[in-house]
N, C-alpha and C positions, 0 to 999 in steps of 0.2 A: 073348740080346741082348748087344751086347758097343758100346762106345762109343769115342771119343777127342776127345780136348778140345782145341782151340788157342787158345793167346792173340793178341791181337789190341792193336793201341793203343787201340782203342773199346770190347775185352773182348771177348766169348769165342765160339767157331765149336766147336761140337758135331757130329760125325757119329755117325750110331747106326745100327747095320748088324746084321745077323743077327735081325731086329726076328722072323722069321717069322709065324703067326698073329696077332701080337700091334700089329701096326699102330693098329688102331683103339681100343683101349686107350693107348696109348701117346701117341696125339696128343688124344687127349681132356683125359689127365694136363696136356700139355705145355697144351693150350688154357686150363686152370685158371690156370695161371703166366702168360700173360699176359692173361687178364681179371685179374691179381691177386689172387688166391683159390688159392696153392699149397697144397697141400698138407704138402708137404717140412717135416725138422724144420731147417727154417735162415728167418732175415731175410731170406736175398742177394738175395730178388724186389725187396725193399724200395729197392736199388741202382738196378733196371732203368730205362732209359730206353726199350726196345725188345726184345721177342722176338717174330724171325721164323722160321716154322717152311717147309720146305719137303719135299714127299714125293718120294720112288722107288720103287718096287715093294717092295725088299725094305730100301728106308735112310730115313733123316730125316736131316736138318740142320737145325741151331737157329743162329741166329745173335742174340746176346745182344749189346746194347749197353749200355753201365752209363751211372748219368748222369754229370755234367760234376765233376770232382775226386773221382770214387768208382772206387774198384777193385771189380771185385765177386772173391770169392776162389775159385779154382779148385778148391782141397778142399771147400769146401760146396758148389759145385757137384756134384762128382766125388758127397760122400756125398747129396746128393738122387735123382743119376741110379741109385745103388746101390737109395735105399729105395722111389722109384719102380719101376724093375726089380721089386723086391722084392712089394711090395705089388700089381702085375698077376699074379703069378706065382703069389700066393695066394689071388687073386680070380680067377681062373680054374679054380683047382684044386677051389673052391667047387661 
């Protein structure tokens, strides 16, 4: 899995590409974060106004909007999508 982040003026547009087998893992995670229920070791869902998630065969896209005078920050972004990654990758190996 390999990702990239961009900022936005409403906050942040995620691609996630090289997902291979790992799709449905993957958006299950991301489904958690927006019922509000992350897992991740960070607050930043706590920011959210909105995560939309959308598929491709082998990508995602996340489009994160933060709420009204909040940043959400792009390193605890960046370290969730790591421990994410991380965490499918040993729950498969299971």
């Amino acid at each position: 899995m390999k990702y990239n982040i961009d900022e936005n003026e409403h906050g942040l547009d995620i691609s996630v590409d090289n997902i291979k087998d790992k799709k449905k893992e993957l958006l299950q995670a991301f489904q958690e974060c927006q019922e509000g229920h992350c897992s991740c070791p960070t607050e930043e869902f706590k920011k959210l106004e909105s995560l939309h998630v959308e598929q491709a065969d082998d990508a995602i896209k996340i489009h994160i909007k933060s709420r009204k005078e909040v940043k959400i920050d792009k390193a605890e972004i960046n370290r969730c999508l790591d421990y994410t990654a991380e965490r499918i990758e040993k729950n498969t190996k299971e």
